[in-house]
N, CA, C and O atoms as a GROMACS GRO file, in nm:
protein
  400
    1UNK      N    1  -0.636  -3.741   0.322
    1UNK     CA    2  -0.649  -3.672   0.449
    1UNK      C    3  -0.753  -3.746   0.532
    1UNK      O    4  -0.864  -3.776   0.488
    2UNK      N    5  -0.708  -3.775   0.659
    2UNK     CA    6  -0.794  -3.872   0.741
    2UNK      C    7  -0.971  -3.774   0.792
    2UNK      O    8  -0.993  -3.655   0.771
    3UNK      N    9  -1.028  -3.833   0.830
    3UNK     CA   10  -1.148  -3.740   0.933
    3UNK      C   11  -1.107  -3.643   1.006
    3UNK      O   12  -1.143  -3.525   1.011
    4UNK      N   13  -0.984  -3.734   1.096
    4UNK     CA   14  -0.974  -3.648   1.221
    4UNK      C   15  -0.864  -3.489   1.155
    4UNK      O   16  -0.866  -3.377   1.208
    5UNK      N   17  -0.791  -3.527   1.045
    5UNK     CA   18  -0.712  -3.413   1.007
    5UNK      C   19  -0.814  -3.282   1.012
    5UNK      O   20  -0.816  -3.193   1.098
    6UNK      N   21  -0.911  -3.298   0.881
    6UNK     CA   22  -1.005  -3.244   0.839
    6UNK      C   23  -1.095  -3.170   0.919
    6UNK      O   24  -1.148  -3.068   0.874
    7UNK      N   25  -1.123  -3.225   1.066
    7UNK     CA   26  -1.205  -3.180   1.159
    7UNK      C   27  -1.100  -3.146   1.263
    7UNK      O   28  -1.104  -3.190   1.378
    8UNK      N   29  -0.980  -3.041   1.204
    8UNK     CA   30  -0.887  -3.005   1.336
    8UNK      C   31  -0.913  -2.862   1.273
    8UNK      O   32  -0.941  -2.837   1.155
    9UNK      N   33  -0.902  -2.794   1.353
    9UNK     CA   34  -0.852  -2.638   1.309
    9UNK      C   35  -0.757  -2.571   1.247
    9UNK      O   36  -0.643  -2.596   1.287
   10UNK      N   37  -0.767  -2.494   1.160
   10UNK     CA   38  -0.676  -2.476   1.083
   10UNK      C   39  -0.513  -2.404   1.212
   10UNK      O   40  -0.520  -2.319   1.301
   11UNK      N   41  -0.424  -2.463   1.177
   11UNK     CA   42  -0.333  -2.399   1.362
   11UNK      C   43  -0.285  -2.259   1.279
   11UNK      O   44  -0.278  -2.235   1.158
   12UNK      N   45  -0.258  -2.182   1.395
   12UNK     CA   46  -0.219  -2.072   1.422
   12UNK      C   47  -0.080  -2.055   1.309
   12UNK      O   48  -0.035  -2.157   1.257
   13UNK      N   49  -0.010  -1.901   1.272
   13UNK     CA   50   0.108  -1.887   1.208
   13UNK      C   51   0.212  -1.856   1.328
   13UNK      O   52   0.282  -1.756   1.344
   14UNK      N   53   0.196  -1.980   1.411
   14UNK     CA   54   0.320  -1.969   1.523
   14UNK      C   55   0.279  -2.141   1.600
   14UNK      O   56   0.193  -2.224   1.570
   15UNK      N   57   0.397  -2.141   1.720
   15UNK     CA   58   0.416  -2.300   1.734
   15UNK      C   59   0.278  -2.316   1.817
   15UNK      O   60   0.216  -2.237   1.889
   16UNK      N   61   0.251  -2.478   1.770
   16UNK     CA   62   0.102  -2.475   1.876
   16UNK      C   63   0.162  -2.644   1.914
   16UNK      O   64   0.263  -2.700   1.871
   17UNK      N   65   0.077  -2.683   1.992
   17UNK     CA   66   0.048  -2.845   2.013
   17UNK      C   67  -0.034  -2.922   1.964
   17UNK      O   68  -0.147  -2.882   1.936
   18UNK      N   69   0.001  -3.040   1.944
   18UNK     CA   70  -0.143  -3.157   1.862
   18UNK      C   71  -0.129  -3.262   1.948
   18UNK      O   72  -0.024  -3.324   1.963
   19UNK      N   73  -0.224  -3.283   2.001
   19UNK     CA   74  -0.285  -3.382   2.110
   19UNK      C   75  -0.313  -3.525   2.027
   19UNK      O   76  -0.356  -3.508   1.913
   20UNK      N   77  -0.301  -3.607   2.052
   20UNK     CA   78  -0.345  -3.728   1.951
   20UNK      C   79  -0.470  -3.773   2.030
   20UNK      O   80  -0.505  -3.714   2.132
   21UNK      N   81  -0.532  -3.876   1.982
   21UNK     CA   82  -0.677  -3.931   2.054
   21UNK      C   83  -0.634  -4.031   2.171
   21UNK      O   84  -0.711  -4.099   2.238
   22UNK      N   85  -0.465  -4.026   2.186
   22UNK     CA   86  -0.435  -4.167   2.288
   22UNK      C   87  -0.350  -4.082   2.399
   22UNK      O   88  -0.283  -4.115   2.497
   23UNK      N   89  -0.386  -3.949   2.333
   23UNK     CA   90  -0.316  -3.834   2.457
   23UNK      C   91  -0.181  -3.793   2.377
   23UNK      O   92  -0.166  -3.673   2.354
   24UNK      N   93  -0.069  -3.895   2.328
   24UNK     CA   94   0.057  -3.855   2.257
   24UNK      C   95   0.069  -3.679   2.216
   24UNK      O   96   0.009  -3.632   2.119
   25UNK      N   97   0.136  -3.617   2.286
   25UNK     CA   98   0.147  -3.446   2.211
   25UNK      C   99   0.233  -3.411   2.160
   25UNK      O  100   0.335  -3.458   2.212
   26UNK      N  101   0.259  -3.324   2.048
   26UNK     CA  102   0.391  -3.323   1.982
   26UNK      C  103   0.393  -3.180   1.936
   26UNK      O  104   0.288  -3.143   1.883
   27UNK      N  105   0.508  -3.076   1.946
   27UNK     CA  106   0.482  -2.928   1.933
   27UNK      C  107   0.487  -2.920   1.744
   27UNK      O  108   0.557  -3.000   1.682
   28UNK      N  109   0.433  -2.853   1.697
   28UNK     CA  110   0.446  -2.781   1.568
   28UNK      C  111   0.516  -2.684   1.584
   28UNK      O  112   0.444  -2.587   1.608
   29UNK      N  113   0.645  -2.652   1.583
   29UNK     CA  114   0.775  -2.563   1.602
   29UNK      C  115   0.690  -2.417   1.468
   29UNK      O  116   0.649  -2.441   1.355
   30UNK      N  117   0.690  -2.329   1.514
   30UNK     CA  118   0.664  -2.220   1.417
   30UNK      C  119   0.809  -2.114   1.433
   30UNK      O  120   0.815  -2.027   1.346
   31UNK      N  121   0.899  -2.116   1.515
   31UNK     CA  122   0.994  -2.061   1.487
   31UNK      C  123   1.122  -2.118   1.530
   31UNK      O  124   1.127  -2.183   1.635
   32UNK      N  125   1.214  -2.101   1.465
   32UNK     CA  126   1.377  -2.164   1.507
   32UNK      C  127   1.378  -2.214   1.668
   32UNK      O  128   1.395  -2.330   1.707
   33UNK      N  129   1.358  -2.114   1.734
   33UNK     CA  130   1.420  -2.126   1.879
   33UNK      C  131   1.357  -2.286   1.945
   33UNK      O  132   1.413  -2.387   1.987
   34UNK      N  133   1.166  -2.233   1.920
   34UNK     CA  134   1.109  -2.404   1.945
   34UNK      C  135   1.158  -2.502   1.898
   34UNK      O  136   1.189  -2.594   1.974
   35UNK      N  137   1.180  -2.514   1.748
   35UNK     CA  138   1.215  -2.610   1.645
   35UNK      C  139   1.386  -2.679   1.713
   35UNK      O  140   1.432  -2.792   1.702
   36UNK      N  141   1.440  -2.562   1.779
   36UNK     CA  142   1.564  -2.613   1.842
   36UNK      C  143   1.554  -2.684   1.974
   36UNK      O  144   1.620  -2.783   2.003
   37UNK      N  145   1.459  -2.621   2.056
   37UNK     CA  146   1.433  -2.673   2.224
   37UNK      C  147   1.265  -2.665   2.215
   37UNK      O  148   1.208  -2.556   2.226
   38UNK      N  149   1.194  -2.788   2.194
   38UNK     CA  150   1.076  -2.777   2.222
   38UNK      C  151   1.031  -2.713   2.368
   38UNK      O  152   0.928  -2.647   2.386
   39UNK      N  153   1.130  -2.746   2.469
   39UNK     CA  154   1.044  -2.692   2.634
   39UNK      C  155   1.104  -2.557   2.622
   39UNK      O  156   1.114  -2.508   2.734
   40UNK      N  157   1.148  -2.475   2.524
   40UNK     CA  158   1.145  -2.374   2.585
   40UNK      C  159   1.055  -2.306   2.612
   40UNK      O  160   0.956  -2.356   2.559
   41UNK      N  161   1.023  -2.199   2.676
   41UNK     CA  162   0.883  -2.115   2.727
   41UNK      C  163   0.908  -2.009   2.608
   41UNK      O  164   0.817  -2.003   2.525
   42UNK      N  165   1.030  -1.916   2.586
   42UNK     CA  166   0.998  -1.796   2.521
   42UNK      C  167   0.972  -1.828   2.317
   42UNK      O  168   1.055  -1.842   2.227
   43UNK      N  169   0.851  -1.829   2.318
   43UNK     CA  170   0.831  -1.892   2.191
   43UNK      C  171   0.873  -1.738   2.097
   43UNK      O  172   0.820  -1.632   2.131
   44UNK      N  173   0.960  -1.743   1.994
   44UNK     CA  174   1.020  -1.632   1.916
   44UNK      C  175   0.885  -1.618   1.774
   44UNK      O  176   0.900  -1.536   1.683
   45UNK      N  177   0.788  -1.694   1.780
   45UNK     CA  178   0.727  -1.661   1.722
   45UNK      C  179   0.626  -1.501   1.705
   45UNK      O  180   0.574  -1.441   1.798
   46UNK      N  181   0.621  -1.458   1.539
   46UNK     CA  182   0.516  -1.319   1.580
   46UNK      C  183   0.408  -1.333   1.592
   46UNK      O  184   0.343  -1.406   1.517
   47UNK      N  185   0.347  -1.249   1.714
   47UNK     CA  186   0.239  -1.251   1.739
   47UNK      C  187   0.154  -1.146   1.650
   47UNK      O  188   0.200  -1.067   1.568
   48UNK      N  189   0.005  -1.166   1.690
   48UNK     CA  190  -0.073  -1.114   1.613
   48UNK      C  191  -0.075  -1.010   1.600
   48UNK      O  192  -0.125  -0.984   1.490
   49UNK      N  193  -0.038  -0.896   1.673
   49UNK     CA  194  -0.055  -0.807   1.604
   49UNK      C  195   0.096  -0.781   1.531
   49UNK      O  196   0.112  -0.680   1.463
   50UNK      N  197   0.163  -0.842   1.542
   50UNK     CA  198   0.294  -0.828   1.426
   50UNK      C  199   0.318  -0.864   1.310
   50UNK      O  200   0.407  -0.826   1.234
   51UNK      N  201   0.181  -0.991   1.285
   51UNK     CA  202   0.143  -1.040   1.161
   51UNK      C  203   0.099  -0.974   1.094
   51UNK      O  204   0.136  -0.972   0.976
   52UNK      N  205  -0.007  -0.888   1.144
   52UNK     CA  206  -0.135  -0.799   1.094
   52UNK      C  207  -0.052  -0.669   1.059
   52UNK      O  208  -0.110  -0.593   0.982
   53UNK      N  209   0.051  -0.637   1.093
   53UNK     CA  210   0.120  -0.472   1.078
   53UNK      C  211   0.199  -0.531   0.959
   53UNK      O  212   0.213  -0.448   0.869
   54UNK      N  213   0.249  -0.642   0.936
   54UNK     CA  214   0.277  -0.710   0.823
   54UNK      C  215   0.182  -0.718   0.704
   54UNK      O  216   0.177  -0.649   0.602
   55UNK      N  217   0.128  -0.791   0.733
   55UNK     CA  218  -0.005  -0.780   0.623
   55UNK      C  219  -0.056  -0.685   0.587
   55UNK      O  220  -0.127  -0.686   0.486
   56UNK      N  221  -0.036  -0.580   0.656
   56UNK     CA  222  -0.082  -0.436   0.612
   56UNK      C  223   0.004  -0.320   0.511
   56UNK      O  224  -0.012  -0.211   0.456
   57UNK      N  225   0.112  -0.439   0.533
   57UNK     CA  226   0.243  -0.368   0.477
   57UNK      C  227   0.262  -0.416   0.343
   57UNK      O  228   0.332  -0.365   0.256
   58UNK      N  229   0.182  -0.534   0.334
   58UNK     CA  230   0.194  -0.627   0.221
   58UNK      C  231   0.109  -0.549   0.112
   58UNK      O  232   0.136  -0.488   0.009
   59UNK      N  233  -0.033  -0.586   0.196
   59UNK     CA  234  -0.169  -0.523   0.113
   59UNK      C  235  -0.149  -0.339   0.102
   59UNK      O  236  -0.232  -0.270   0.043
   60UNK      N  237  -0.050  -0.292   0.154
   60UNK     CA  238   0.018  -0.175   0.095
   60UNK      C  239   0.086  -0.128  -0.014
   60UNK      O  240   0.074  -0.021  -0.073
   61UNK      N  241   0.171  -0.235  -0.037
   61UNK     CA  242   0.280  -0.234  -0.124
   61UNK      C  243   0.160  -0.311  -0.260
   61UNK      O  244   0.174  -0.249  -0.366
   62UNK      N  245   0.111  -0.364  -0.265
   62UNK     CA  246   0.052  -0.414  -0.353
   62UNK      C  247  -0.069  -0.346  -0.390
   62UNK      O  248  -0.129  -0.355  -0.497
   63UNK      N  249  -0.100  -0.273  -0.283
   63UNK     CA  250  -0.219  -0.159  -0.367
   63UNK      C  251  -0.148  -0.032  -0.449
   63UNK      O  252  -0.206   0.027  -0.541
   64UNK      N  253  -0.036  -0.002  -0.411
   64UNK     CA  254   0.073   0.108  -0.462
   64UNK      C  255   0.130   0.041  -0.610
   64UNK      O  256   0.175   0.113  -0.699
   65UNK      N  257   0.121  -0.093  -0.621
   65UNK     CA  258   0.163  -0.161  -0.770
   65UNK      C  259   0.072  -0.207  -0.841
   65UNK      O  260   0.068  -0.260  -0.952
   66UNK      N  261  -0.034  -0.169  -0.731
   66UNK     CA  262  -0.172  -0.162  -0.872
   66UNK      C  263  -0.229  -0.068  -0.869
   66UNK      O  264  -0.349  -0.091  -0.882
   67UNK      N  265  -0.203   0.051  -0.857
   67UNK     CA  266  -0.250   0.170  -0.857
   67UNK      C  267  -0.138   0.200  -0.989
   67UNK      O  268  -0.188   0.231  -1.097
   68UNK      N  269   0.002   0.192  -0.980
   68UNK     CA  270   0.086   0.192  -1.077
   68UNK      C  271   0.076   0.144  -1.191
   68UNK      O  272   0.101   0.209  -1.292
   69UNK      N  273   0.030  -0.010  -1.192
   69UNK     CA  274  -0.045  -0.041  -1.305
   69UNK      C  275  -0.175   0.020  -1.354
   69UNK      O  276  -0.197   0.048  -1.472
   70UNK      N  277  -0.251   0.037  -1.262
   70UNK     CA  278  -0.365   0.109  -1.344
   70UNK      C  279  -0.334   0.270  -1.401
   70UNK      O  280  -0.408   0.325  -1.482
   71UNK      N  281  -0.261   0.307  -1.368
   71UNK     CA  282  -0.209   0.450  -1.415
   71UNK      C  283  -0.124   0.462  -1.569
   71UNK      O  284  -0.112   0.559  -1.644
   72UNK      N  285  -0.078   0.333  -1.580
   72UNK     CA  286  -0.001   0.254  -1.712
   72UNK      C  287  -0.093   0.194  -1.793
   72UNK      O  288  -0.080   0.185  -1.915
   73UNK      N  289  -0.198   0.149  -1.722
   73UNK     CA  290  -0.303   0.071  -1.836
   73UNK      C  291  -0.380   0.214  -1.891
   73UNK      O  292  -0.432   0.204  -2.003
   74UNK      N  293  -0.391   0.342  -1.825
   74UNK     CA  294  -0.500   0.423  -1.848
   74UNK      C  295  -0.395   0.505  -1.983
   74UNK      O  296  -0.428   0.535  -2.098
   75UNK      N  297  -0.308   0.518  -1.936
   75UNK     CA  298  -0.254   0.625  -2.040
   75UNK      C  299  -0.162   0.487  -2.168
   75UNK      O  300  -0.097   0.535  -2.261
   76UNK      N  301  -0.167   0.378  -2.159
   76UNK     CA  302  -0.150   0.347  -2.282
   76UNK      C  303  -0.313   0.326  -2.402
   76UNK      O  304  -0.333   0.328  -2.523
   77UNK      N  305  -0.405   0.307  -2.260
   77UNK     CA  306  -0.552   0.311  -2.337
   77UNK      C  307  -0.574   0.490  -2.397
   77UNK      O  308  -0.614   0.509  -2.512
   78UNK      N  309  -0.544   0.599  -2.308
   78UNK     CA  310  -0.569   0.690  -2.336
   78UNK      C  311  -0.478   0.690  -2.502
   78UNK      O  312  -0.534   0.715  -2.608
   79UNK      N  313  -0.335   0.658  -2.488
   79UNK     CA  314  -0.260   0.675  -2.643
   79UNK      C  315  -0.356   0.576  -2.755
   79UNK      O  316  -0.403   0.638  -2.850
   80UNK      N  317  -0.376   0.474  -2.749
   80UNK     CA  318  -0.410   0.381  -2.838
   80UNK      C  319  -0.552   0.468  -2.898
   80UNK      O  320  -0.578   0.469  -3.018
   81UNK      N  321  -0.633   0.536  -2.798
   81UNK     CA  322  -0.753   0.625  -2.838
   81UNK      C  323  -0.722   0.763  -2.917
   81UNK      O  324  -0.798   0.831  -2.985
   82UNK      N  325  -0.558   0.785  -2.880
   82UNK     CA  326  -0.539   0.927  -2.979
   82UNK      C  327  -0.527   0.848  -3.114
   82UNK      O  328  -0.595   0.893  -3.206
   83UNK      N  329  -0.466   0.761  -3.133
   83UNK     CA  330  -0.426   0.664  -3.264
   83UNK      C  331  -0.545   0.716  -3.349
   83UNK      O  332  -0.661   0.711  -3.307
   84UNK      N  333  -0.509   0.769  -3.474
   84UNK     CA  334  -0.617   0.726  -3.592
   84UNK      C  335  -0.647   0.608  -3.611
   84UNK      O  336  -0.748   0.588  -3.679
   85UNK      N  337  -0.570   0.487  -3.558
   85UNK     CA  338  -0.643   0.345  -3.588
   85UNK      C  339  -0.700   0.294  -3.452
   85UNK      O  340  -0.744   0.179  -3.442
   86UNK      N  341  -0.700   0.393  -3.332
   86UNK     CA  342  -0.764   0.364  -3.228
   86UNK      C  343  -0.860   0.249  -3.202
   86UNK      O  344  -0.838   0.143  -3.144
   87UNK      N  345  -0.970   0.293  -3.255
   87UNK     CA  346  -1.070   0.202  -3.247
   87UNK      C  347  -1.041   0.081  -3.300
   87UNK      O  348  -1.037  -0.024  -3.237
   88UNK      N  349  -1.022   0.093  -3.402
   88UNK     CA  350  -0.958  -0.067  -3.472
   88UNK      C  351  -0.921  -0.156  -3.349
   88UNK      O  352  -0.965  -0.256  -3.293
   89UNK      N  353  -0.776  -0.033  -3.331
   89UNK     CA  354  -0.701  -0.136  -3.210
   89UNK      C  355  -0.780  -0.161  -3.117
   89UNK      O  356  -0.755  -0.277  -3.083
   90UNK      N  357  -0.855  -0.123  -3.060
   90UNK     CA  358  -0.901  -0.156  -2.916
   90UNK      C  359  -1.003  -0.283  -2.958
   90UNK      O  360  -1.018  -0.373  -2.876
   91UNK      N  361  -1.092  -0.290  -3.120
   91UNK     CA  362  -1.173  -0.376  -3.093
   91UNK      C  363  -1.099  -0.511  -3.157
   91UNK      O  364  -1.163  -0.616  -3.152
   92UNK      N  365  -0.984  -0.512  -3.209
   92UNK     CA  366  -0.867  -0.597  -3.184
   92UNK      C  367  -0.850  -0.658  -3.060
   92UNK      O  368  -0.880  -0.770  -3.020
   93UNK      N  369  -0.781  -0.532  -2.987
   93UNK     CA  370  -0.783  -0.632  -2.827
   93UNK      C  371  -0.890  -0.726  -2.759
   93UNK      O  372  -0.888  -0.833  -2.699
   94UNK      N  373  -0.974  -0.641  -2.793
   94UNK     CA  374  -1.112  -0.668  -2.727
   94UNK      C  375  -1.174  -0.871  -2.829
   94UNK      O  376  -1.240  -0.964  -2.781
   95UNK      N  377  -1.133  -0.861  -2.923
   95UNK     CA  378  -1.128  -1.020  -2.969
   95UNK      C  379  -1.064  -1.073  -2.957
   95UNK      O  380  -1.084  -1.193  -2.977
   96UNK      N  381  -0.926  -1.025  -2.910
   96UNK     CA  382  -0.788  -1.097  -2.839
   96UNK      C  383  -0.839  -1.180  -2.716
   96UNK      O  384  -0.851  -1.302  -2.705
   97UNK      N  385  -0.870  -1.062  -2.612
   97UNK     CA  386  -0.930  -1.109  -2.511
   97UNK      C  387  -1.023  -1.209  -2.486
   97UNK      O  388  -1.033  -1.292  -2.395
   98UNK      N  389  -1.107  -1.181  -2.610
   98UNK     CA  390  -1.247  -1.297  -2.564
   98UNK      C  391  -1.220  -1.455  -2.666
   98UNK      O  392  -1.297  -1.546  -2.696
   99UNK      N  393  -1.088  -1.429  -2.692
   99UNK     CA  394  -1.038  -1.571  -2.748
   99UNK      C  395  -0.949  -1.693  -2.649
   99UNK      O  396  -0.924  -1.812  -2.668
  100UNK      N  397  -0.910  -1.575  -2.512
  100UNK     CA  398  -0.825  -1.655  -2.420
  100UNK      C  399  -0.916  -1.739  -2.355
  100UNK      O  400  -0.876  -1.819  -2.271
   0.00000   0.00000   0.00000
């Protein structure tokens, strides 16, 4: 990776422009429509707040499948503790673990 890469900004999740140092500009297409007609004006890319209602949807769904998992980890820990060999097992796991 050159200097000048490194010292650019990380671009946007939609189409932007890159200026070269001799002026040369060239679009970074972020959605079909640009990628098809660079001059078009109506860029089909989502904007920010359509990203963010996304991402919220994401970090939703993924707090709901770890809430699910933790509800699965608690009641197979809760069974393994009814076990008469409970303890055993757990300090089993527990050297499982600190062998990975």
């Amino acid at each position: 990776m050159s200097p000048t890469e490194k010292d650019r900004p990380r671009p946007p999740l939609a189409c932007y422009w890159i200026q070269e140092p001799d002026g040369t500009r060239w679009l970074v297409p972020g959605c079909m429509a640009r990628m098809h007609d660079a001059d078009l004006d109506a860029c089909t890319c989502a904007r920010l707040t359509e990203q963010l209602e996304q991402a919220r949807k994401e970090r939703d769904q993924a707090q709901r499948a770890h809430d699910g998992l933790r509800a699965w980890t608690d009641a197979i820990i809760a069974a393994v503790h009814a076990h008469p060999d409970g303890t055993k097992i757990m300090k089993d796991a527990a050297e499982r673990a600190a062998r990975r």
